[in-house]
mmCIF file as Biopython writes it, N, C-alpha, C and O atoms, coordinates in Angstrom:
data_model
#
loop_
_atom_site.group_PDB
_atom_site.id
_atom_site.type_symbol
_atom_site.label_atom_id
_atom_site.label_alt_id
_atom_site.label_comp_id
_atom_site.label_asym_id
_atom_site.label_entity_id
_atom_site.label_seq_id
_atom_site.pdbx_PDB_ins_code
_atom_site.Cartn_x
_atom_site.Cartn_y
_atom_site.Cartn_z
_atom_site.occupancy
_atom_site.B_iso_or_equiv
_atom_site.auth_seq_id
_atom_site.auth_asym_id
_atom_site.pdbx_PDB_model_num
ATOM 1   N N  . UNK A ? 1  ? 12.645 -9.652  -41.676 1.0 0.0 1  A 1 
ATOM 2   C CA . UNK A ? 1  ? 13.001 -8.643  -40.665 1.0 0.0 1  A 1 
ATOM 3   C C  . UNK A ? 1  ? 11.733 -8.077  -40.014 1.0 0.0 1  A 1 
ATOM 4   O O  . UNK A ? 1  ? 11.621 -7.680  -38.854 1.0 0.0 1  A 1 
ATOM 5   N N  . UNK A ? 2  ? 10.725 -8.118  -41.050 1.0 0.0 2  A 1 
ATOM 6   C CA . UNK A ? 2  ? 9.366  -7.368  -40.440 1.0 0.0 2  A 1 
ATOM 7   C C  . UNK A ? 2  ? 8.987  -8.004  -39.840 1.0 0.0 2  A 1 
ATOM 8   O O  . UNK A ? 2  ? 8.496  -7.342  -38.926 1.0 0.0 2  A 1 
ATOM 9   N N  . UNK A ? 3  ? 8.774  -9.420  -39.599 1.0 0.0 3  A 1 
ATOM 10  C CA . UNK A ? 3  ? 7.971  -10.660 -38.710 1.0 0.0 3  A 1 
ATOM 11  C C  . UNK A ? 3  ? 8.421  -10.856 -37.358 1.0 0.0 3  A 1 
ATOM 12  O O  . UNK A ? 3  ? 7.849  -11.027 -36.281 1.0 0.0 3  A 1 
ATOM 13  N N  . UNK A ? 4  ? 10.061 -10.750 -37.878 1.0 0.0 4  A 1 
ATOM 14  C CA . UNK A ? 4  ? 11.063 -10.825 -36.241 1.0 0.0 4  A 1 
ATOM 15  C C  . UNK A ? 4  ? 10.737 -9.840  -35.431 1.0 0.0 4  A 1 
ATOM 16  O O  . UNK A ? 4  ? 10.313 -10.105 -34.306 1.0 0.0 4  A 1 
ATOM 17  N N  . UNK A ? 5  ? 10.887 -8.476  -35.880 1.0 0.0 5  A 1 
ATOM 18  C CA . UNK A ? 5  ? 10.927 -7.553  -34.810 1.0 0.0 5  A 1 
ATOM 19  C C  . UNK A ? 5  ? 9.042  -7.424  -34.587 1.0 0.0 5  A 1 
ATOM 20  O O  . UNK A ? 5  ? 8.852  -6.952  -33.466 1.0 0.0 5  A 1 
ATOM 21  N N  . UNK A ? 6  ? 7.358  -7.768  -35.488 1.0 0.0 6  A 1 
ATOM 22  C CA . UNK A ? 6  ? 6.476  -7.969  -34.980 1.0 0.0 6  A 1 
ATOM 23  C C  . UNK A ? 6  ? 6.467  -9.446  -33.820 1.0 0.0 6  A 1 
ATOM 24  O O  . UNK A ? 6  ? 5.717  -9.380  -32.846 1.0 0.0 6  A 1 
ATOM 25  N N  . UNK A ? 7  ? 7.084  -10.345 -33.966 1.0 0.0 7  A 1 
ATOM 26  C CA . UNK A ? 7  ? 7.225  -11.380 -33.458 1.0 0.0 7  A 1 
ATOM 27  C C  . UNK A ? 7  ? 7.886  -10.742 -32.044 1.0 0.0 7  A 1 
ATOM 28  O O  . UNK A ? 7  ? 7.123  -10.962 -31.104 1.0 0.0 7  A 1 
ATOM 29  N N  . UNK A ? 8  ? 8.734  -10.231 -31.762 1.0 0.0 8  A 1 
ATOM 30  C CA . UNK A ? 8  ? 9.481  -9.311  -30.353 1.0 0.0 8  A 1 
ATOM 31  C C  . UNK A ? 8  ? 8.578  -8.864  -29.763 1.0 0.0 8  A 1 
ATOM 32  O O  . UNK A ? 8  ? 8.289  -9.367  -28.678 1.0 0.0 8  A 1 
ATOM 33  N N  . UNK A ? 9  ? 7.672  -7.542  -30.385 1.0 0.0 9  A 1 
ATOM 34  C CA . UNK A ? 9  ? 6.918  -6.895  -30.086 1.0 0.0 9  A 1 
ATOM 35  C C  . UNK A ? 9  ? 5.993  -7.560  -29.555 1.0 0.0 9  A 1 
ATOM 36  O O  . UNK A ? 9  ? 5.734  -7.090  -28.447 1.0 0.0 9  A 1 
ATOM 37  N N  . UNK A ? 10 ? 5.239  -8.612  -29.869 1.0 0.0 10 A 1 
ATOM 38  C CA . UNK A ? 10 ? 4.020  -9.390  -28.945 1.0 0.0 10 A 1 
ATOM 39  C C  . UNK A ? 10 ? 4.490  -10.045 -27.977 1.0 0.0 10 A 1 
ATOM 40  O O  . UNK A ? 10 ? 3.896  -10.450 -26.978 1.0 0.0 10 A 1 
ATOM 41  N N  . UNK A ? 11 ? 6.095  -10.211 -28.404 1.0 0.0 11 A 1 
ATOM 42  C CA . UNK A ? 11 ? 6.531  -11.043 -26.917 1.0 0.0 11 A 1 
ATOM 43  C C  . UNK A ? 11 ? 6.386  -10.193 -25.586 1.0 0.0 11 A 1 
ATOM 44  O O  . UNK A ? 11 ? 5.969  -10.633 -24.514 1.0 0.0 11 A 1 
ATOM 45  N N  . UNK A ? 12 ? 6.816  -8.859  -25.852 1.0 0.0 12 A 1 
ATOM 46  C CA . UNK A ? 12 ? 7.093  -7.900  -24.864 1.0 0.0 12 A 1 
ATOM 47  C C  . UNK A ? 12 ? 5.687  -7.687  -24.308 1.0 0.0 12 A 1 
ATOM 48  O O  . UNK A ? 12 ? 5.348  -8.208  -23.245 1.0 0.0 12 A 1 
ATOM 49  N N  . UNK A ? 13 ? 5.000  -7.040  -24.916 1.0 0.0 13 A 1 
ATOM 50  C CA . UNK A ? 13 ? 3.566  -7.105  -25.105 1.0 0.0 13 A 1 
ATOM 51  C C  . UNK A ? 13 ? 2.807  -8.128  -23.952 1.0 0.0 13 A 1 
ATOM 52  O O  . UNK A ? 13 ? 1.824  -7.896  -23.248 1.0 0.0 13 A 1 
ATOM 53  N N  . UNK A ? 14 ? 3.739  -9.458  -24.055 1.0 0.0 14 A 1 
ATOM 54  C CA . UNK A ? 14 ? 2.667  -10.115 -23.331 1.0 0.0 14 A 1 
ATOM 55  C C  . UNK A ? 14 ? 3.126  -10.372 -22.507 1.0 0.0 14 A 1 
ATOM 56  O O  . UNK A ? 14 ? 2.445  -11.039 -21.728 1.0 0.0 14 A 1 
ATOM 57  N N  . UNK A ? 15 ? 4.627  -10.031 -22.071 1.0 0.0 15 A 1 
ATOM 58  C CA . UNK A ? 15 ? 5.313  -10.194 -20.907 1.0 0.0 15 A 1 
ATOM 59  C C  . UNK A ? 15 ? 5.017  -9.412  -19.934 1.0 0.0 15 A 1 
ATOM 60  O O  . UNK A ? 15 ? 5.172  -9.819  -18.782 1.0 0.0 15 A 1 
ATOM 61  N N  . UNK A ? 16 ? 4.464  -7.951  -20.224 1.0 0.0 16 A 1 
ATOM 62  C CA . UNK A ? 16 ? 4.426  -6.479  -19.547 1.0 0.0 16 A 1 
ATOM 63  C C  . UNK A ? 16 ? 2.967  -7.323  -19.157 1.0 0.0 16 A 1 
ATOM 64  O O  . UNK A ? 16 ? 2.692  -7.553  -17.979 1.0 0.0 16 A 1 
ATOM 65  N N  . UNK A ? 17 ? 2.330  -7.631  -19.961 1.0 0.0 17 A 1 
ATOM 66  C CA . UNK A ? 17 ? 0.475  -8.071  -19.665 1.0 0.0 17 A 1 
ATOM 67  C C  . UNK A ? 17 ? 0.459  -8.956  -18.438 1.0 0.0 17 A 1 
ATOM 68  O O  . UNK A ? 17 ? -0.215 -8.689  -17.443 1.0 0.0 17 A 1 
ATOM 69  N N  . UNK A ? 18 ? 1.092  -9.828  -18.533 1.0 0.0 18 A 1 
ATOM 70  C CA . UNK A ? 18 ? 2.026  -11.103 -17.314 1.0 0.0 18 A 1 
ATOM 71  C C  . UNK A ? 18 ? 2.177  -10.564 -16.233 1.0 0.0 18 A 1 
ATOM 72  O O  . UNK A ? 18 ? 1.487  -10.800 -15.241 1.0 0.0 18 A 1 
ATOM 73  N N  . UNK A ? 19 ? 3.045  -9.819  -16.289 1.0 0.0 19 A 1 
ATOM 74  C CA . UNK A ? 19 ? 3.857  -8.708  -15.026 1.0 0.0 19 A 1 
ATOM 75  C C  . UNK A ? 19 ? 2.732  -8.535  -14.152 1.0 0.0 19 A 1 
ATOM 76  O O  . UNK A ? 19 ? 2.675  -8.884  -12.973 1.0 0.0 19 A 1 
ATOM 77  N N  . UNK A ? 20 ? 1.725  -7.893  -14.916 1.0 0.0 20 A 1 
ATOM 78  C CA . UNK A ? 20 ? 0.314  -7.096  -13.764 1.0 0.0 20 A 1 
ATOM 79  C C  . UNK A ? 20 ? -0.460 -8.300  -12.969 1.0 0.0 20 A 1 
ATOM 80  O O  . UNK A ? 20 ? -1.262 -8.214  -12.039 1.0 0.0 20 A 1 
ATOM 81  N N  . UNK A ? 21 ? -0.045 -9.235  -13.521 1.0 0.0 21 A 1 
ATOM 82  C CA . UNK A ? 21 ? -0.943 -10.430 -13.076 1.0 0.0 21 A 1 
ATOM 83  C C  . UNK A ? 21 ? -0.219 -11.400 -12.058 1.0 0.0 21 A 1 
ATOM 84  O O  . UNK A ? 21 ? -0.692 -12.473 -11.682 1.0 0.0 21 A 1 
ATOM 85  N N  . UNK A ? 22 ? 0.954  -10.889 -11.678 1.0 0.0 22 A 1 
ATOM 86  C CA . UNK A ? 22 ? 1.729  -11.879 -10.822 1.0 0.0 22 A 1 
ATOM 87  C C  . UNK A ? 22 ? 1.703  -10.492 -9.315  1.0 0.0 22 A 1 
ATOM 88  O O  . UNK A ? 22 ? 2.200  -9.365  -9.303  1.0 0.0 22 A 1 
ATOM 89  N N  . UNK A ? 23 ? 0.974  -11.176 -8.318  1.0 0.0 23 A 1 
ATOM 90  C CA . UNK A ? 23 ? 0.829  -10.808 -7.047  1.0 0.0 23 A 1 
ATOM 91  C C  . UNK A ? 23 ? 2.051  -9.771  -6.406  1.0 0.0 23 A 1 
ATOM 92  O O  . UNK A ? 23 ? 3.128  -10.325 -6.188  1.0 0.0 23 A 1 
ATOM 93  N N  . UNK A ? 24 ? 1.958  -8.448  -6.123  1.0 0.0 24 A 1 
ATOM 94  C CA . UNK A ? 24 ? 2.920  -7.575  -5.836  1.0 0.0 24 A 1 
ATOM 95  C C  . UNK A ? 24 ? 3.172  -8.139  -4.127  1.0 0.0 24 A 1 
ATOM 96  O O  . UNK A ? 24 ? 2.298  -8.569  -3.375  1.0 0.0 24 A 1 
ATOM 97  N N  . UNK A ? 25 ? 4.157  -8.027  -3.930  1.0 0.0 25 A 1 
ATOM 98  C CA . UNK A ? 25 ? 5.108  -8.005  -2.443  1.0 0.0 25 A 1 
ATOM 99  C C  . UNK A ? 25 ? 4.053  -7.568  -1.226  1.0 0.0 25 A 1 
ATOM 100 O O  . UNK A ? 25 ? 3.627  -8.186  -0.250  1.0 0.0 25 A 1 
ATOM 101 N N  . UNK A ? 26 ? 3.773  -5.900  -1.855  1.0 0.0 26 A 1 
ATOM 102 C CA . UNK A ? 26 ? 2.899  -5.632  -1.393  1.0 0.0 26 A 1 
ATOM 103 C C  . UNK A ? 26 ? 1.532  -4.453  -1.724  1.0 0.0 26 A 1 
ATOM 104 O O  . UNK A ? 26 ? 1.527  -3.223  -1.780  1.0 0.0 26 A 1 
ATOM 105 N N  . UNK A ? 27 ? 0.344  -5.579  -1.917  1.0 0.0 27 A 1 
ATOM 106 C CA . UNK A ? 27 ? -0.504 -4.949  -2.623  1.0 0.0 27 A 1 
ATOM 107 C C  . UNK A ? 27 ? -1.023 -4.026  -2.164  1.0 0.0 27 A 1 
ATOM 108 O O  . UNK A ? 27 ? -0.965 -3.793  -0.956  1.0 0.0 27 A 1 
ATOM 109 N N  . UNK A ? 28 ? -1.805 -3.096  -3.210  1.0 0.0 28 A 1 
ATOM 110 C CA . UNK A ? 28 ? -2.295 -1.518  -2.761  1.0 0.0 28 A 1 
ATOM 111 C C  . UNK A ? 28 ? -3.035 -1.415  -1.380  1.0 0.0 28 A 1 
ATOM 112 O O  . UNK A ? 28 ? -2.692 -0.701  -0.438  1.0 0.0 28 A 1 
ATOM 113 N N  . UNK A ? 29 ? -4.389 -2.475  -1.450  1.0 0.0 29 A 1 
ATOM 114 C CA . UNK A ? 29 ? -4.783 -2.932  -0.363  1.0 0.0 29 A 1 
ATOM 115 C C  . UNK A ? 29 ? -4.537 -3.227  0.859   1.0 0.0 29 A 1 
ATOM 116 O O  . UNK A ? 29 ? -5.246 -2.971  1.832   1.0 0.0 29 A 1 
ATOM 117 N N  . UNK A ? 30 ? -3.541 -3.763  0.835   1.0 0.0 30 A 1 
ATOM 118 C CA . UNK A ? 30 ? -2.968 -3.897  2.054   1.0 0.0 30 A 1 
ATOM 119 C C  . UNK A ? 30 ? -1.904 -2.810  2.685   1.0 0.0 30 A 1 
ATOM 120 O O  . UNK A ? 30 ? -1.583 -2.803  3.874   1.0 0.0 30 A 1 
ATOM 121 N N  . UNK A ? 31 ? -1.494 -2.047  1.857   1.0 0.0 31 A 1 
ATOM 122 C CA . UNK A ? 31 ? -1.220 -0.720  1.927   1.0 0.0 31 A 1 
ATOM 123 C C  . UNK A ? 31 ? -2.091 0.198   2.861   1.0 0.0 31 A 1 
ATOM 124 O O  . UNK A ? 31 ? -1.901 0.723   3.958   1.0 0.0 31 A 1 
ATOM 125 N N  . UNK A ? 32 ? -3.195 0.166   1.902   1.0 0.0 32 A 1 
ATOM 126 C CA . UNK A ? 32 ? -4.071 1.256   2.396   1.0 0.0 32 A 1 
ATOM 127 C C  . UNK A ? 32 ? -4.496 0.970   3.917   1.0 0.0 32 A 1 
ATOM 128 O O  . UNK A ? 32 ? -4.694 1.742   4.855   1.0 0.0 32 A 1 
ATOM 129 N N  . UNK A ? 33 ? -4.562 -0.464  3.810   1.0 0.0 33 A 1 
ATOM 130 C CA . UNK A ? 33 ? -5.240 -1.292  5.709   1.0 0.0 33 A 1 
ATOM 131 C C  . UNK A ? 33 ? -4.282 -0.509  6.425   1.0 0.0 33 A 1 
ATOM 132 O O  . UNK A ? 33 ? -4.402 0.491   7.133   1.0 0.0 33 A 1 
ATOM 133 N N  . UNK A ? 34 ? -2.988 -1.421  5.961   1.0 0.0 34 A 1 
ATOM 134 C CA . UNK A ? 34 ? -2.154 -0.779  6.966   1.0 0.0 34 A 1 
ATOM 135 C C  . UNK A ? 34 ? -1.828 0.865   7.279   1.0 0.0 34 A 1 
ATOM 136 O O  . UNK A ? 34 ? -1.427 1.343   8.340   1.0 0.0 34 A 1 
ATOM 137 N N  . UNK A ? 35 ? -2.180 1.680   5.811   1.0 0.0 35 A 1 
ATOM 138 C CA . UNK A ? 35 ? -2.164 3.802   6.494   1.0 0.0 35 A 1 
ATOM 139 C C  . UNK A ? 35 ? -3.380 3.446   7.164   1.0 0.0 35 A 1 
ATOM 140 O O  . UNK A ? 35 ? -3.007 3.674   8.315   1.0 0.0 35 A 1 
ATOM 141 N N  . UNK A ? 36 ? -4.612 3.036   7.286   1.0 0.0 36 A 1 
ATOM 142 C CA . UNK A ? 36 ? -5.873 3.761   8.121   1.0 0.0 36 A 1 
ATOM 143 C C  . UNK A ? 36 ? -5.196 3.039   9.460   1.0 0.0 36 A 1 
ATOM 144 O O  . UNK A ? 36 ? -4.784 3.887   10.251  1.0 0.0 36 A 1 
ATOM 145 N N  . UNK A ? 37 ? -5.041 2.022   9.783   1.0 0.0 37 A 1 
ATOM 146 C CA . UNK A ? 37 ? -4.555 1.047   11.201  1.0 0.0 37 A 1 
ATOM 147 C C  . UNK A ? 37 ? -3.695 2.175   11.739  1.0 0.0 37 A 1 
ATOM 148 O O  . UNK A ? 37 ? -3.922 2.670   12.843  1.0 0.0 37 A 1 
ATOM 149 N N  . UNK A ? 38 ? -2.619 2.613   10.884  1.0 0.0 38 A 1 
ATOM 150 C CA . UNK A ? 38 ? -1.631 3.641   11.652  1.0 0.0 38 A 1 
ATOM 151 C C  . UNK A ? 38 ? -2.094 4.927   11.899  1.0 0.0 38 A 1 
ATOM 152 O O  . UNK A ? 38 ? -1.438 5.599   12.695  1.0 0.0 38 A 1 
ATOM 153 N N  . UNK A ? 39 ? -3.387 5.567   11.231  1.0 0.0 39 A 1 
ATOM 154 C CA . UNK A ? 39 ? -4.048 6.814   11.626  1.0 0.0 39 A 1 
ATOM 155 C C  . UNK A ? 39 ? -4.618 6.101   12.538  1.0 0.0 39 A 1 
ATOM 156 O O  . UNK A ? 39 ? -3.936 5.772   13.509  1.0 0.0 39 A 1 
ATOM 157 N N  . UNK A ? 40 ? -5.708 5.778   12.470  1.0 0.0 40 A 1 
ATOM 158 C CA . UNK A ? 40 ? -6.495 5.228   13.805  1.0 0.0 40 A 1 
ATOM 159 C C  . UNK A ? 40 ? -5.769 4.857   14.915  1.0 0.0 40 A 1 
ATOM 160 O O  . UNK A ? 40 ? -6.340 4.846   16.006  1.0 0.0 40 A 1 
ATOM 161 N N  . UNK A ? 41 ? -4.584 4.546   14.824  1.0 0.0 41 A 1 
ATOM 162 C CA . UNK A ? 41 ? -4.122 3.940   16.357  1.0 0.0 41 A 1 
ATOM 163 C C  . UNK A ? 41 ? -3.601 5.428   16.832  1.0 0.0 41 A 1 
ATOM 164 O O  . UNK A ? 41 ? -3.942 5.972   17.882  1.0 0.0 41 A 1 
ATOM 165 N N  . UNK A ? 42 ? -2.825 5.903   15.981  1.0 0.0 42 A 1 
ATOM 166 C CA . UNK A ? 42 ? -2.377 7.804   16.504  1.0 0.0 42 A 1 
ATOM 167 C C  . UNK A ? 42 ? -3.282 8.479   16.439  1.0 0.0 42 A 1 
ATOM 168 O O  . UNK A ? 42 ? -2.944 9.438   17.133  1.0 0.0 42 A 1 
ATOM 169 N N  . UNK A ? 43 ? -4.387 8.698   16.026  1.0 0.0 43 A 1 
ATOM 170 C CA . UNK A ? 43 ? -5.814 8.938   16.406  1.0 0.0 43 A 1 
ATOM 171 C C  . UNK A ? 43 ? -6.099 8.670   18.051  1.0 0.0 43 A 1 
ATOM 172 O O  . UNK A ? 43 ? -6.545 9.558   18.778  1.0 0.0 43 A 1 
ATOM 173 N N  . UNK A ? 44 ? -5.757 7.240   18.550  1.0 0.0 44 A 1 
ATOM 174 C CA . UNK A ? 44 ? -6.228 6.971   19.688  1.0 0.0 44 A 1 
ATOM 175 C C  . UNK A ? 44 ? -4.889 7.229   20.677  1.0 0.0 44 A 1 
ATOM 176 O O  . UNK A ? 44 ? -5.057 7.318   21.893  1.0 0.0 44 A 1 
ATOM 177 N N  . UNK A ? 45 ? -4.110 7.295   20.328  1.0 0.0 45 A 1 
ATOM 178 C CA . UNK A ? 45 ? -3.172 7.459   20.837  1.0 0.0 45 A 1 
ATOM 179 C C  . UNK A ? 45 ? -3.254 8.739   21.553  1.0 0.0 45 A 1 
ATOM 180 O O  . UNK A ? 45 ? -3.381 8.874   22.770  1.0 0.0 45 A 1 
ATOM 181 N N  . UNK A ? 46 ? -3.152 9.815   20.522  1.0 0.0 46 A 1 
ATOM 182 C CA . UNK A ? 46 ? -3.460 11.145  20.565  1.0 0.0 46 A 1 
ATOM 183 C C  . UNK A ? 46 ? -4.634 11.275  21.879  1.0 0.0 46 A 1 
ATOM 184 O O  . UNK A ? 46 ? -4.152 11.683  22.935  1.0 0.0 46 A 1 
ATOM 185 N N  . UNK A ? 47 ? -5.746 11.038  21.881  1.0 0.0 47 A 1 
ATOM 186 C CA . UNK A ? 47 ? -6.569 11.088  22.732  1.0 0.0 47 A 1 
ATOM 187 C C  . UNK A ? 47 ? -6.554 10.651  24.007  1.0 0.0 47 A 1 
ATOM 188 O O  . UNK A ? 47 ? -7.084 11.377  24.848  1.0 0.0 47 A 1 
ATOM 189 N N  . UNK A ? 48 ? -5.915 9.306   24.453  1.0 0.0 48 A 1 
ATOM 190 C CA . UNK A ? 48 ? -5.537 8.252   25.318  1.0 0.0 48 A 1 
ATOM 191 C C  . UNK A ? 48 ? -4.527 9.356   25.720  1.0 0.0 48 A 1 
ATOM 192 O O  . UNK A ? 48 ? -4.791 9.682   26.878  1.0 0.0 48 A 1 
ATOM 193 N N  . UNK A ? 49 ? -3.405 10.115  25.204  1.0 0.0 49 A 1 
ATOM 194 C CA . UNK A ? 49 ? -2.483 11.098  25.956  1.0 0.0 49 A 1 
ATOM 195 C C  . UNK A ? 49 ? -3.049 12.586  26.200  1.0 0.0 49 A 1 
ATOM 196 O O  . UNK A ? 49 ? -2.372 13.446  26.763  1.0 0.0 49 A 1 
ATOM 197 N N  . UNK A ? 50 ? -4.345 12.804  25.727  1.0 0.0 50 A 1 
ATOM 198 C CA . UNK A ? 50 ? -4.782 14.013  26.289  1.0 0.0 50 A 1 
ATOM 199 C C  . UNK A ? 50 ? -5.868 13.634  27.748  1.0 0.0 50 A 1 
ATOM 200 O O  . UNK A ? 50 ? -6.177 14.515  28.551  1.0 0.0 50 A 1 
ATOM 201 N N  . UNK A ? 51 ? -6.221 12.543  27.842  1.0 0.0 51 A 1 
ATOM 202 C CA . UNK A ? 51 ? -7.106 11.928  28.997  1.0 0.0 51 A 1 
ATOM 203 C C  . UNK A ? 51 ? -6.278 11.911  30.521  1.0 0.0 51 A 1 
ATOM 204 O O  . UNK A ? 51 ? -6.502 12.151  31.707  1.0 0.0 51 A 1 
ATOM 205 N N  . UNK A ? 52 ? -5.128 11.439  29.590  1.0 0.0 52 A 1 
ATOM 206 C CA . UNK A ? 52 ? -3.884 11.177  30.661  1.0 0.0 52 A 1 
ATOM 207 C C  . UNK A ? 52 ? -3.453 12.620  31.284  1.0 0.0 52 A 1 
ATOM 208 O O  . UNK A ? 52 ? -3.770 12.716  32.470  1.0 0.0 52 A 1 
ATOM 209 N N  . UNK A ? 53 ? -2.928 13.538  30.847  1.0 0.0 53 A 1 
ATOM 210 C CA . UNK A ? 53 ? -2.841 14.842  31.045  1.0 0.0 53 A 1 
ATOM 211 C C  . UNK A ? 53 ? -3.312 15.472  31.843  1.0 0.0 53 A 1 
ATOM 212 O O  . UNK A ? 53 ? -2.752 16.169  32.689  1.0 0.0 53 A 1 
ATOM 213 N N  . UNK A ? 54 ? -5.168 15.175  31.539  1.0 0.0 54 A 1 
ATOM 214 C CA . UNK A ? 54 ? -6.358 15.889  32.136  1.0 0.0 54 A 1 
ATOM 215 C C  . UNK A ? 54 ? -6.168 15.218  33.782  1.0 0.0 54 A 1 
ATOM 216 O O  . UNK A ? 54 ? -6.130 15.863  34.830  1.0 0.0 54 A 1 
ATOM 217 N N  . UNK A ? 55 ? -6.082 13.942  33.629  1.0 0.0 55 A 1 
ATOM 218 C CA . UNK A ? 55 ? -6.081 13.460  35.110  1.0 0.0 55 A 1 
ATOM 219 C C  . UNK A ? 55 ? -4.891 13.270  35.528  1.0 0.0 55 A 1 
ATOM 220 O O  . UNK A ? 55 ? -4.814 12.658  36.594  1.0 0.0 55 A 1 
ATOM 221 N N  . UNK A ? 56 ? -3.723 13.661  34.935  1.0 0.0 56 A 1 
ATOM 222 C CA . UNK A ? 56 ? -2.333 14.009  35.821  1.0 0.0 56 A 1 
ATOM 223 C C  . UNK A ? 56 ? -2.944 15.554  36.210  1.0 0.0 56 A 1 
ATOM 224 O O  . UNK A ? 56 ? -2.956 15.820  37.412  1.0 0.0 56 A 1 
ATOM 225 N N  . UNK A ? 57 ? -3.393 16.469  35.370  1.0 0.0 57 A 1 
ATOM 226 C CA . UNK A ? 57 ? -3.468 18.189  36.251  1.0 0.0 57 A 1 
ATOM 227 C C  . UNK A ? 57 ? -4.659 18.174  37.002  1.0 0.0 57 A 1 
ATOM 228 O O  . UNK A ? 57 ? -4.624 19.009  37.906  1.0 0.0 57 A 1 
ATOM 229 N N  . UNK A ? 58 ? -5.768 17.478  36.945  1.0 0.0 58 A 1 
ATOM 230 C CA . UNK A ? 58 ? -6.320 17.081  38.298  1.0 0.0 58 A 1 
ATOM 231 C C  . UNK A ? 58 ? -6.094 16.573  39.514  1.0 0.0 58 A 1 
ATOM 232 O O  . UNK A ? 58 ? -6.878 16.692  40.455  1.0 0.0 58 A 1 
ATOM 233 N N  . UNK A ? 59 ? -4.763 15.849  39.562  1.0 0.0 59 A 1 
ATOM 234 C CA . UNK A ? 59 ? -4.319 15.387  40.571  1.0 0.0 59 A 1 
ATOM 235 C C  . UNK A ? 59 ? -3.813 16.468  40.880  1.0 0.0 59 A 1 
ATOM 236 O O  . UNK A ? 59 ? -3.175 16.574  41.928  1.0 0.0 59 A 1 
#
């Protein structure tokens, strides 16, 4: 009984160890690219519509 359930235990053990090592959907990295890409573009965005503004109330 003691061998079976140590014998389980390393299985799990090395299944969870496995898990971290098989490539996520979507990794942190590419996460993070993609939040700075979406600040930076509303960053420019933001600015590109205050330029616009300035030279619509100049007209």
């Amino acid at each position: 009984m003691q061998k079976k359930q140590e014998k389980k235990r390393l299985f799990f053990r090395n299944r969870s160890r496995n898990r971290s090592h098989f490539p996520q959907p979507f990794p942190k990295r590419f996460l993070c690219f993609l939040l700075l890409l979406s600040w930076k573009i509303s960053i420019f965005a933001g600015a590109f519509n205050k330029k616009e503004k300035e030279i619509w109330q100049n007209m």
